[in-house]
PDBQT receptor file of N, H, CA, C and O in Angstrom, charges set to zero:
ATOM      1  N   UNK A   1     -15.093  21.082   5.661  1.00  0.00    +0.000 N 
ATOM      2  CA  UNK A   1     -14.295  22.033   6.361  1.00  0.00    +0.000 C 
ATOM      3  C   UNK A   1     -14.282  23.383   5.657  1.00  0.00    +0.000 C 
ATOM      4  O   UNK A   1     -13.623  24.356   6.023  1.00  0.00    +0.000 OA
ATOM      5  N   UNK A   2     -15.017  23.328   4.696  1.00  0.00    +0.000 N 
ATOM      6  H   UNK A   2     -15.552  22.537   4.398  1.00  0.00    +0.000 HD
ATOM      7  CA  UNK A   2     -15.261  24.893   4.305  1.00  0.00    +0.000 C 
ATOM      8  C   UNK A   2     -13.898  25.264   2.982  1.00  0.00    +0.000 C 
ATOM      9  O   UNK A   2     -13.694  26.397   2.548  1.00  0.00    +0.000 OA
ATOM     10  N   UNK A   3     -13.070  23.933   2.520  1.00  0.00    +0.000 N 
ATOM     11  H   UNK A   3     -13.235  23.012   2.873  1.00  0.00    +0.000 HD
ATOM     12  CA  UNK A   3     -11.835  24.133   1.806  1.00  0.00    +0.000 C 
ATOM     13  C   UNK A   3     -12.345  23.092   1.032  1.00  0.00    +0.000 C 
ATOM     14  O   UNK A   3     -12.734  21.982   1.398  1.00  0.00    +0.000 OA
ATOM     15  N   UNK A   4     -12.296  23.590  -0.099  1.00  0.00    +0.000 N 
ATOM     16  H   UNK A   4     -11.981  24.491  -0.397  1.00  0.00    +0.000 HD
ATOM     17  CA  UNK A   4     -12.498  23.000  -1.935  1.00  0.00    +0.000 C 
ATOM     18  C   UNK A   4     -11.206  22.879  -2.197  1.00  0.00    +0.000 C 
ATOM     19  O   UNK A   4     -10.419  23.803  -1.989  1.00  0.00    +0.000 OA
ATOM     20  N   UNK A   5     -10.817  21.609  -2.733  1.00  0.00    +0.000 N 
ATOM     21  H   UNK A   5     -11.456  20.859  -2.902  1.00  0.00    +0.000 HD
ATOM     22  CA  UNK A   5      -9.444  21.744  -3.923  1.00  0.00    +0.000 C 
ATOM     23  C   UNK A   5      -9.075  20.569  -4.178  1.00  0.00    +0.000 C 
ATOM     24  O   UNK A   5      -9.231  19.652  -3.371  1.00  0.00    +0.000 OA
ATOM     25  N   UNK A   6      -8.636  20.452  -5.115  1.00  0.00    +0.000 N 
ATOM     26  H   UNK A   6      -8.510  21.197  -5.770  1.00  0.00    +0.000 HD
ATOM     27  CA  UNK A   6      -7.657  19.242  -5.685  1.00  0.00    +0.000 C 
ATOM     28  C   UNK A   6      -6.645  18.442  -5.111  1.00  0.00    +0.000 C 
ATOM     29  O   UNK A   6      -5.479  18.794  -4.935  1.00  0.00    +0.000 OA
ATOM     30  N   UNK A   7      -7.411  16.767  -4.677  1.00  0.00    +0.000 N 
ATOM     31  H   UNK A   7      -8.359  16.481  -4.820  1.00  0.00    +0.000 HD
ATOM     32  CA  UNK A   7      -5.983  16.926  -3.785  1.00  0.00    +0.000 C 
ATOM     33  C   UNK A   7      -5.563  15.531  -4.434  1.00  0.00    +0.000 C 
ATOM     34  O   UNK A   7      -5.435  14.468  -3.827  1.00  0.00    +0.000 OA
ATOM     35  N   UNK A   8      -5.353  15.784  -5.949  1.00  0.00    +0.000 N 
ATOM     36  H   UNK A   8      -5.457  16.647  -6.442  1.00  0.00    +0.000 HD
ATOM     37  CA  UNK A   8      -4.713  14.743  -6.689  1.00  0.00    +0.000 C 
ATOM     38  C   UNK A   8      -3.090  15.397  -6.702  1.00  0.00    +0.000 C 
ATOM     39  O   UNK A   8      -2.812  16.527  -6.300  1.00  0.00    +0.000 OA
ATOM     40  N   UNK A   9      -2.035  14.328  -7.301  1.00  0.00    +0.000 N 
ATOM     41  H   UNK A   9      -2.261  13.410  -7.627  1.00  0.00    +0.000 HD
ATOM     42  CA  UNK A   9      -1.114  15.060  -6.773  1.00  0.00    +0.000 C 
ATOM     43  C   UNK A   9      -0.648  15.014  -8.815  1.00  0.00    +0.000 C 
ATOM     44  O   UNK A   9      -0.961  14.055  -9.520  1.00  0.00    +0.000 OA
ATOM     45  N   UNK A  10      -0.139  15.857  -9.176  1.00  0.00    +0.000 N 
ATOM     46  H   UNK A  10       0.115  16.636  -8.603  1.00  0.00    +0.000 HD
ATOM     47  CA  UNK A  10       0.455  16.007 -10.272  1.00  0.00    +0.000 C 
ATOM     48  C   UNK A  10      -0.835  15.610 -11.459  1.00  0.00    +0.000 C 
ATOM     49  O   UNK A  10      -0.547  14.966 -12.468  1.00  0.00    +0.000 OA
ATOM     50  N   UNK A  11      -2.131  16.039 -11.214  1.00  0.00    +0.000 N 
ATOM     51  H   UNK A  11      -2.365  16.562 -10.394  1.00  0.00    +0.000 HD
ATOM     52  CA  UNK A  11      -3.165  15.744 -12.039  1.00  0.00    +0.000 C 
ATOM     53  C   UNK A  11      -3.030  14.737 -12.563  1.00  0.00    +0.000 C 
ATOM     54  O   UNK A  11      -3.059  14.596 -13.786  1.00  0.00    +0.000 OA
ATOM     55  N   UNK A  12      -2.737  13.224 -11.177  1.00  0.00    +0.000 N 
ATOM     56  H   UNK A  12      -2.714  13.338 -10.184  1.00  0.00    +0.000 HD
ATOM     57  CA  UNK A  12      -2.782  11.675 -11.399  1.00  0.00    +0.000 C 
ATOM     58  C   UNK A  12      -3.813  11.352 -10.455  1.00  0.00    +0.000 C 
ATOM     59  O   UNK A  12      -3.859  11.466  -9.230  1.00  0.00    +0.000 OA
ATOM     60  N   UNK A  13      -4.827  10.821 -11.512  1.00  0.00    +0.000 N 
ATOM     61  H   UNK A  13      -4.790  10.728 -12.507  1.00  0.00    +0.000 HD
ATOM     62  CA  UNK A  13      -5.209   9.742 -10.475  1.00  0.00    +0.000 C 
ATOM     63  C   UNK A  13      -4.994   9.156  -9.471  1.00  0.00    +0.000 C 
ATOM     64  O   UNK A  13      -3.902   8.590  -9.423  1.00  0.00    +0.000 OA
ATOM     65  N   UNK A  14      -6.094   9.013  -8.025  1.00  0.00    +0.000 N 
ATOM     66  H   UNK A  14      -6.981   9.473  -8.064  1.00  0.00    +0.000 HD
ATOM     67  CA  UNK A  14      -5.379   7.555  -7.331  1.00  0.00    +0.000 C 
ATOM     68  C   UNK A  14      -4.740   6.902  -7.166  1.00  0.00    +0.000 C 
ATOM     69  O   UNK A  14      -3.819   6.800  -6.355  1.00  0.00    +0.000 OA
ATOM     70  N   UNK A  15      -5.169   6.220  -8.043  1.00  0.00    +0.000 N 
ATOM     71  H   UNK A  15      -5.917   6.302  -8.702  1.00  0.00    +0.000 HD
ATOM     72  CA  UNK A  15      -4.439   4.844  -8.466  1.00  0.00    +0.000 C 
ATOM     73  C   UNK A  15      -2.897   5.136  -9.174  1.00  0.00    +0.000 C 
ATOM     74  O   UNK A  15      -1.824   4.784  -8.685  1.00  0.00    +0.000 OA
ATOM     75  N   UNK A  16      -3.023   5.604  -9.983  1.00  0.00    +0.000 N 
ATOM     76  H   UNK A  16      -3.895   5.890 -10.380  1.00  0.00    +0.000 HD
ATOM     77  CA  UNK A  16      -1.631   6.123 -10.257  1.00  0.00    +0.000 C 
ATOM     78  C   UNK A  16      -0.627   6.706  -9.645  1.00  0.00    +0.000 C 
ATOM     79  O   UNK A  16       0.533   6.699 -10.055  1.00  0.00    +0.000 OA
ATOM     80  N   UNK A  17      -1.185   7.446  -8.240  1.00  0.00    +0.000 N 
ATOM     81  H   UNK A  17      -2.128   7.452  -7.907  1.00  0.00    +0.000 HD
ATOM     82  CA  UNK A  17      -0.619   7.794  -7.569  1.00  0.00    +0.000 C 
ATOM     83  C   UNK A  17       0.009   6.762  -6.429  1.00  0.00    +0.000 C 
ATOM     84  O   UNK A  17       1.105   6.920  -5.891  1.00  0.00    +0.000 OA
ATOM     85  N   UNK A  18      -0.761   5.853  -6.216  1.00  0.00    +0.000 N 
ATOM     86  H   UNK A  18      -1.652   5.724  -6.654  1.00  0.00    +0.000 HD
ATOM     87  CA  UNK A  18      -0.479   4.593  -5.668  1.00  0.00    +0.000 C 
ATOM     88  C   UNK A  18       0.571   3.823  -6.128  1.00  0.00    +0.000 C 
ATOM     89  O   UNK A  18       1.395   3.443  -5.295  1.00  0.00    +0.000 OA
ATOM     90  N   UNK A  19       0.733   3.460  -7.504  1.00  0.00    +0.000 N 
ATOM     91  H   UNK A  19       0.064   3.768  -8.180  1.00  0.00    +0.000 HD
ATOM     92  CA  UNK A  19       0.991   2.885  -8.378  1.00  0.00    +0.000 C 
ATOM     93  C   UNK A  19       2.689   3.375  -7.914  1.00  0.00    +0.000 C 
ATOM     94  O   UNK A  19       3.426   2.486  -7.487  1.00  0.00    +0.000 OA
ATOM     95  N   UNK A  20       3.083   4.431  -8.000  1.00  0.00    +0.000 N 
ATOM     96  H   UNK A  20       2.485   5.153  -8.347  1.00  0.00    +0.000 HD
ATOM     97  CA  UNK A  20       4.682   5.460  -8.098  1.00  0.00    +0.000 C 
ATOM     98  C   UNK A  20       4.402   5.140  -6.517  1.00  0.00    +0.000 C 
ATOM     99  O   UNK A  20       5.153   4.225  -6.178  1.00  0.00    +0.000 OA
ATOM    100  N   UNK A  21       3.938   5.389  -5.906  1.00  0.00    +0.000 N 
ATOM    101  H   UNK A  21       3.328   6.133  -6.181  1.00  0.00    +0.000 HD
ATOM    102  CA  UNK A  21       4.139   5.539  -4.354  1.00  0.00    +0.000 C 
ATOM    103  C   UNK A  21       4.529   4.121  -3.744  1.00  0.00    +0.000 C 
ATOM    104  O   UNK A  21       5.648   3.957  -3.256  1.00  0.00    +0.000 OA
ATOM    105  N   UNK A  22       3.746   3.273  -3.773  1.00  0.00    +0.000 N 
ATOM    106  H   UNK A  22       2.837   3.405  -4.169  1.00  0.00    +0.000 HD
ATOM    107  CA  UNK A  22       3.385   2.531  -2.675  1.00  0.00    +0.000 C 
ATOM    108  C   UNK A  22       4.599   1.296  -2.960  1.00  0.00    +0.000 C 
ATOM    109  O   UNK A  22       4.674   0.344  -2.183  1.00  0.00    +0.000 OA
ATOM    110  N   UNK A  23       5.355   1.395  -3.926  1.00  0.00    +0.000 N 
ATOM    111  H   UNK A  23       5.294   2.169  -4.557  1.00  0.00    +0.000 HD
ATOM    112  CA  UNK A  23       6.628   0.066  -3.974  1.00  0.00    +0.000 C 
ATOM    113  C   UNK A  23       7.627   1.044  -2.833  1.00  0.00    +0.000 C 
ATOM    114  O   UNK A  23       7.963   0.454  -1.806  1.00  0.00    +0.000 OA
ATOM    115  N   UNK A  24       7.992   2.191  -2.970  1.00  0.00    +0.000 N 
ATOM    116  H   UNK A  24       7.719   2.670  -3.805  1.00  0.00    +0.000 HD
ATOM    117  CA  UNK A  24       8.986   3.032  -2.407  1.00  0.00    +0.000 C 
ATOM    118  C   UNK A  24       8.368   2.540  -1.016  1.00  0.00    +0.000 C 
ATOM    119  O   UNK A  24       9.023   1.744  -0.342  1.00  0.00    +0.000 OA
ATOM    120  N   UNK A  25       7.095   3.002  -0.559  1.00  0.00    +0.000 N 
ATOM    121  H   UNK A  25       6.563   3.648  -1.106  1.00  0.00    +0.000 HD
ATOM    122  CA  UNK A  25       6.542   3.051   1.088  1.00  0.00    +0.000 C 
ATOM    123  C   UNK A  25       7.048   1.754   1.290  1.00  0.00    +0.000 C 
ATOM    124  O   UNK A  25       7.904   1.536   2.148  1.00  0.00    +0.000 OA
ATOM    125  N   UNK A  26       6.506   0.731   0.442  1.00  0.00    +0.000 N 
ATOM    126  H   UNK A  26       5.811   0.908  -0.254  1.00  0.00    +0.000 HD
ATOM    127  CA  UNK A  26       7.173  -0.966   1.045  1.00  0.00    +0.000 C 
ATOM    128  C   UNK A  26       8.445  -1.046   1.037  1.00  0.00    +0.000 C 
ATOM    129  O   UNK A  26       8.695  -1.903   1.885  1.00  0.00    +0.000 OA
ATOM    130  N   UNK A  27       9.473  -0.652   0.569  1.00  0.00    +0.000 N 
ATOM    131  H   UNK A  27       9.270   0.045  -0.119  1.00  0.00    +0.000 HD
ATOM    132  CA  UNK A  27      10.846  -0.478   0.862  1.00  0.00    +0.000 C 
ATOM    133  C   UNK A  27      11.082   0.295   1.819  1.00  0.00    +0.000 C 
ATOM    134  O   UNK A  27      11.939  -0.104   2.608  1.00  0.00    +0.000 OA
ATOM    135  N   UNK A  28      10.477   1.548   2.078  1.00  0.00    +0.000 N 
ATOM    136  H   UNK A  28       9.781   1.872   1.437  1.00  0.00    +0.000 HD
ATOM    137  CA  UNK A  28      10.882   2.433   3.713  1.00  0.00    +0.000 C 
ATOM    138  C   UNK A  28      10.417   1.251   4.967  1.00  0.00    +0.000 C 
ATOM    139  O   UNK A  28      11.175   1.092   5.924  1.00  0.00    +0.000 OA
ATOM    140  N   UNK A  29       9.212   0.514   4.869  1.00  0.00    +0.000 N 
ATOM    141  H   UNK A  29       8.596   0.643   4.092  1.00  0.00    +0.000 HD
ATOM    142  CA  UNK A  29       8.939  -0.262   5.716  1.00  0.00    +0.000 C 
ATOM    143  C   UNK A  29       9.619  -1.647   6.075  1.00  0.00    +0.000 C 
ATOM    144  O   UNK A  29       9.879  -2.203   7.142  1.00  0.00    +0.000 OA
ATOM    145  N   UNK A  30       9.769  -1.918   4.963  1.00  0.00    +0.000 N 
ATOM    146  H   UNK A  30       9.558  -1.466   4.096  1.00  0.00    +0.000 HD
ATOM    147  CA  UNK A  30      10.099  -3.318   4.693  1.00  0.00    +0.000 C 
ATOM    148  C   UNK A  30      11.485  -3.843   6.303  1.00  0.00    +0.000 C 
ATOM    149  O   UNK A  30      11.389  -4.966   6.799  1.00  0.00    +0.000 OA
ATOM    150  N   UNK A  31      12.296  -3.092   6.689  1.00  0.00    +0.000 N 
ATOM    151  H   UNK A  31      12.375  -2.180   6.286  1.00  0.00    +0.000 HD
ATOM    152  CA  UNK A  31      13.080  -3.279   7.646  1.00  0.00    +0.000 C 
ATOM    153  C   UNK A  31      11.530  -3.746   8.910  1.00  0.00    +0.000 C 
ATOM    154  O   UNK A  31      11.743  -4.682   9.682  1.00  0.00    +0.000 OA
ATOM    155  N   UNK A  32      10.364  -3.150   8.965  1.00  0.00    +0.000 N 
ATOM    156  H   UNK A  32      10.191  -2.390   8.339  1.00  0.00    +0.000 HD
ATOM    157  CA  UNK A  32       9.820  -3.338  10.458  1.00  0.00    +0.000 C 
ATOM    158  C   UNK A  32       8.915  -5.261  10.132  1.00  0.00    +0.000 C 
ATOM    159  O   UNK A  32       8.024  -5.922  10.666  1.00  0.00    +0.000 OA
ATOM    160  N   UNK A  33       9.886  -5.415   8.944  1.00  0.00    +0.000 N 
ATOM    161  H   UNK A  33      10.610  -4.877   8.511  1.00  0.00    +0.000 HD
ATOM    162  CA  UNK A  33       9.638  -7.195   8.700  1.00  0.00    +0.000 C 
ATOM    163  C   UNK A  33       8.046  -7.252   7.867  1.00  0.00    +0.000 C 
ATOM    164  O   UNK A  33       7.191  -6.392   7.657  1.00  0.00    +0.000 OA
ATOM    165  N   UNK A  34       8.147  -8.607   7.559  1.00  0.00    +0.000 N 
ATOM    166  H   UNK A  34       8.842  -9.306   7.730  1.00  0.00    +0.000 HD
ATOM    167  CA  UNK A  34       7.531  -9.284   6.954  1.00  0.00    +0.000 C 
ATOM    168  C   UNK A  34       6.119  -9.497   7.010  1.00  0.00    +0.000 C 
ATOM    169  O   UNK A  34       5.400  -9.534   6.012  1.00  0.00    +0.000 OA
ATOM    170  N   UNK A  35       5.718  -9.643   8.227  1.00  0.00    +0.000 N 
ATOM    171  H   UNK A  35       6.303  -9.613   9.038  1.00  0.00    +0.000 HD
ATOM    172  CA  UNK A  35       4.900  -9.622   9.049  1.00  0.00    +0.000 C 
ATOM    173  C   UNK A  35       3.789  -8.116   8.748  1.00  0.00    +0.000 C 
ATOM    174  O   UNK A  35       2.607  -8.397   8.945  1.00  0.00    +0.000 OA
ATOM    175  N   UNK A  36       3.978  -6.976   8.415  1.00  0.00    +0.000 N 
ATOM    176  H   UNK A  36       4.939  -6.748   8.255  1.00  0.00    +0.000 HD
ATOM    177  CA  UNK A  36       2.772  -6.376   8.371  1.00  0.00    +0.000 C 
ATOM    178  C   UNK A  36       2.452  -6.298   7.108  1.00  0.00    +0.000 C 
ATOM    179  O   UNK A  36       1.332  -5.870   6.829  1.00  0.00    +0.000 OA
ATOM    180  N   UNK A  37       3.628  -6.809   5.748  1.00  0.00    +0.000 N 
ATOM    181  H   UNK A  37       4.538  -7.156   5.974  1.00  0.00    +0.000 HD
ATOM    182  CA  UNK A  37       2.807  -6.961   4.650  1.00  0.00    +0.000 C 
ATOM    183  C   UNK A  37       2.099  -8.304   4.444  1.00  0.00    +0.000 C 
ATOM    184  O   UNK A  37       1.327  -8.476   3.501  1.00  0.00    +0.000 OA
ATOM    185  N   UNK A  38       2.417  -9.377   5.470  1.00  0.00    +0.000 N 
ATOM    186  H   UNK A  38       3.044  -9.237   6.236  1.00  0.00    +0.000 HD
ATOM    187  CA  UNK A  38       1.342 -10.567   5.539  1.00  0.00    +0.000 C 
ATOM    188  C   UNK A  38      -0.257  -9.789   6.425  1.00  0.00    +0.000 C 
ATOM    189  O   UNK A  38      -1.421 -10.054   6.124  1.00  0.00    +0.000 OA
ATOM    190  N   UNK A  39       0.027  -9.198   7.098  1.00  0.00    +0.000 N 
ATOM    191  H   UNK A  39       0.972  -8.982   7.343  1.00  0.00    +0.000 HD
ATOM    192  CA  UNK A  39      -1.243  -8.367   7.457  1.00  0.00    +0.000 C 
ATOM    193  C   UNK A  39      -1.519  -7.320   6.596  1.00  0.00    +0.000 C 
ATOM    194  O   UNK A  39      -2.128  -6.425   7.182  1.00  0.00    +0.000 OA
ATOM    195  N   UNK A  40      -1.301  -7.086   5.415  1.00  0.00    +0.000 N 
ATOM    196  H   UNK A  40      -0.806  -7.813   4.939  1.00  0.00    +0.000 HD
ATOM    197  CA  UNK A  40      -1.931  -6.217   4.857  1.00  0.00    +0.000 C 
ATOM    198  C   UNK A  40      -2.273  -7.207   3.813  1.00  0.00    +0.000 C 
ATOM    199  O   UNK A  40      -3.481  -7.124   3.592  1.00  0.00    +0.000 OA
ATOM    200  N   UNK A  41      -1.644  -8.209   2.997  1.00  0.00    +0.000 N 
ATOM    201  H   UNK A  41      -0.663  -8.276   3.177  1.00  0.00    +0.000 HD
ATOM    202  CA  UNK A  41      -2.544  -8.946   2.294  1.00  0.00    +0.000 C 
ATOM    203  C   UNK A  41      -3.832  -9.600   2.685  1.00  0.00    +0.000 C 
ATOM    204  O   UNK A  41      -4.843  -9.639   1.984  1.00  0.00    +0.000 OA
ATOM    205  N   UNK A  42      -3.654 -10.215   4.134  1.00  0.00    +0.000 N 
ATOM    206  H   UNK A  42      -2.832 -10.183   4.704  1.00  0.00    +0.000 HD
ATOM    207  CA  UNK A  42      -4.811 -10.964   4.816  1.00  0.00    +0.000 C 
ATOM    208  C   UNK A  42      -6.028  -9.841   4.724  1.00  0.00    +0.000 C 
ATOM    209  O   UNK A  42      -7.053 -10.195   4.141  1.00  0.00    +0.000 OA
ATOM    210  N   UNK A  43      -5.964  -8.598   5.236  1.00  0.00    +0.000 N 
ATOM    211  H   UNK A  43      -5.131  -8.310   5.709  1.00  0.00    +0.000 HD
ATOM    212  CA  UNK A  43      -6.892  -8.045   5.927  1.00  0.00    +0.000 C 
ATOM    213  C   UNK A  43      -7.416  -7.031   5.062  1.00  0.00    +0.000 C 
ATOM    214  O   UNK A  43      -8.621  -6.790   5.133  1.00  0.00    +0.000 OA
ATOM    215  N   UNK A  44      -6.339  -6.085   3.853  1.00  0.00    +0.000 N 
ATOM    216  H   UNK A  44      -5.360  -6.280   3.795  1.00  0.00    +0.000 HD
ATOM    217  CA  UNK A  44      -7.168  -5.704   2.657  1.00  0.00    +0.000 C 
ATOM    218  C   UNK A  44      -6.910  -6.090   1.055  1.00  0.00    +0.000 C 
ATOM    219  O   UNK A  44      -7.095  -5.471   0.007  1.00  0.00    +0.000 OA
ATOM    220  N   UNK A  45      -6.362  -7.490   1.395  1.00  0.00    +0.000 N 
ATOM    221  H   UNK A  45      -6.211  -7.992   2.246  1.00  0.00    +0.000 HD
ATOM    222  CA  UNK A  45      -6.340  -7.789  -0.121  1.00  0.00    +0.000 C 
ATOM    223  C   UNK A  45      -7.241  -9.726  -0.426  1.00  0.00    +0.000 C 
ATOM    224  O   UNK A  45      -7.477 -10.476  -1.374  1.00  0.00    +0.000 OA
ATOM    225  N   UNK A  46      -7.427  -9.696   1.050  1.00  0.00    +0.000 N 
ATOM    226  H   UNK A  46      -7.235  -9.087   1.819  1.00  0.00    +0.000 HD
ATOM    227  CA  UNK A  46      -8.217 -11.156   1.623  1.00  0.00    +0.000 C 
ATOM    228  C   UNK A  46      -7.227 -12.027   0.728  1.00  0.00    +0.000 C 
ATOM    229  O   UNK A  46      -7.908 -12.663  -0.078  1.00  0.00    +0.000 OA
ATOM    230  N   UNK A  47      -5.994 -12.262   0.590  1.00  0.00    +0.000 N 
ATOM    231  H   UNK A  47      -5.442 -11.745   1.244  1.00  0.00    +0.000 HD
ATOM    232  CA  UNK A  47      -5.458 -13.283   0.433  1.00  0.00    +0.000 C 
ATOM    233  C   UNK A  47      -5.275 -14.497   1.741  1.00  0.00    +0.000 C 
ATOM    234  O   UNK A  47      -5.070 -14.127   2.898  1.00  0.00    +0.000 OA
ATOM    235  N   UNK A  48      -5.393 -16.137   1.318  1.00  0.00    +0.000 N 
ATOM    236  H   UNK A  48      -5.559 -16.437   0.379  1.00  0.00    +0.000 HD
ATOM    237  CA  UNK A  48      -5.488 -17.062   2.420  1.00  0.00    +0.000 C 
ATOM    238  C   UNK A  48      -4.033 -17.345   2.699  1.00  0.00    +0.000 C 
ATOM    239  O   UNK A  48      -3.397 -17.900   1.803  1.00  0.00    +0.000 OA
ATOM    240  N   UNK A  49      -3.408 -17.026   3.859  1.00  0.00    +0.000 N 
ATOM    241  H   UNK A  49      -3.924 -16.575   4.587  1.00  0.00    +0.000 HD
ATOM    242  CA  UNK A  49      -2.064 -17.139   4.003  1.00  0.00    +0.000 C 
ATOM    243  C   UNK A  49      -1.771 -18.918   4.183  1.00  0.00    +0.000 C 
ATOM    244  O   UNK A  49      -0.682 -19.283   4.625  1.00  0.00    +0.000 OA
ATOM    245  N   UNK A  50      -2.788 -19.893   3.819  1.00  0.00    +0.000 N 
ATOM    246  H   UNK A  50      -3.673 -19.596   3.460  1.00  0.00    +0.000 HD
ATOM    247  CA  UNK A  50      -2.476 -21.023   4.059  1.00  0.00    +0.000 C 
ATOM    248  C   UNK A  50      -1.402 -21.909   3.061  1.00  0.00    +0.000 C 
ATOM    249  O   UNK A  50      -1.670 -22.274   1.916  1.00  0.00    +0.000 OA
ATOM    250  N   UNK A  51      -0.743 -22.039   3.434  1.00  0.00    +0.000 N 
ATOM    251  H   UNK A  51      -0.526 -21.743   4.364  1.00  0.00    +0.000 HD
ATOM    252  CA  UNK A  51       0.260 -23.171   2.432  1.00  0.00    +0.000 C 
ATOM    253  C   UNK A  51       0.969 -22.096   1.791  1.00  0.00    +0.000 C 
ATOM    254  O   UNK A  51       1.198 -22.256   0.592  1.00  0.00    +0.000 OA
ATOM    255  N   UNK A  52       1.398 -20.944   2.381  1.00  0.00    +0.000 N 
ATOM    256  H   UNK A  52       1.212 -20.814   3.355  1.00  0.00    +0.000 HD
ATOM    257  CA  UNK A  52       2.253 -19.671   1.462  1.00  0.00    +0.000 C 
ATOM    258  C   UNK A  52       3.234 -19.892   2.378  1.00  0.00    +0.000 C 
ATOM    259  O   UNK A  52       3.022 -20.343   3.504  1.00  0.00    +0.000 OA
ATOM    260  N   UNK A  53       4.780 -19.460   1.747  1.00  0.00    +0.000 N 
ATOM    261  H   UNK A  53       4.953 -19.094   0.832  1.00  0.00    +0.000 HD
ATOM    262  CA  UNK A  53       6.294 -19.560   2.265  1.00  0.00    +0.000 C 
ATOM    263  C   UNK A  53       6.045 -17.833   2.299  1.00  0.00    +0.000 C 
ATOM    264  O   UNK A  53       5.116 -17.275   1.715  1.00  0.00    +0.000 OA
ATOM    265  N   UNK A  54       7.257 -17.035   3.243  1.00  0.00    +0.000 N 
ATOM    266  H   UNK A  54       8.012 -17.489   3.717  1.00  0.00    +0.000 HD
ATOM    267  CA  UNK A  54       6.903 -15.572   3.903  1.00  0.00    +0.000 C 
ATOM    268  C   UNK A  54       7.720 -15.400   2.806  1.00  0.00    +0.000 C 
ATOM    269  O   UNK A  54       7.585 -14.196   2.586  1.00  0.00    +0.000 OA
ATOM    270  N   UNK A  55       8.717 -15.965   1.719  1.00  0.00    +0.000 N 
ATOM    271  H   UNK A  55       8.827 -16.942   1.898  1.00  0.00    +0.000 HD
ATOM    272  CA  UNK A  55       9.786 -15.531   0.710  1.00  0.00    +0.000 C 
ATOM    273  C   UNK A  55       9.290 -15.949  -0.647  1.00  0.00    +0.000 C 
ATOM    274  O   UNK A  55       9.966 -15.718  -1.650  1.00  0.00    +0.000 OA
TER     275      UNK A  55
C-alpha cells in the first residue's frame, strides 16, 4: 500500500504482544461461552476434544 512502518506495538514482539493481550481478549469474550474457545483449540491449536470435560 505504499506505507512502511512498524507495526509492533511498544517495540514487543508478536508473541509478546500476544502474550499481555490475548488472556484480557478471553475474558472480554468469555461471556459469548465456552464453545468458541473449544473451536479455537480444535481448529488452531489441533487439540482432540475427545474424553475432555468443557471445565
Amino acid at each position: 500500500m505504499g506505507i512502511r512502518g512498524d507495526w509492533a506495538t511498544y517495540n514487543i514482539e508478536h508473541g509478546g504482544d500476544l502474550a499481555i493481550l490475548f488472556p484480557n481478549w478471553m475474558e472480554h469474550v468469555l461471556d459469548a461461552g465456552p464453545e468458541r474457545f473449544k473451536q479455537m483449540a480444535v481448529n488452531v491449536f489441533g487439540i482432540d476434544p475427545a474424553n475432555k470435560s468443557a471445565w
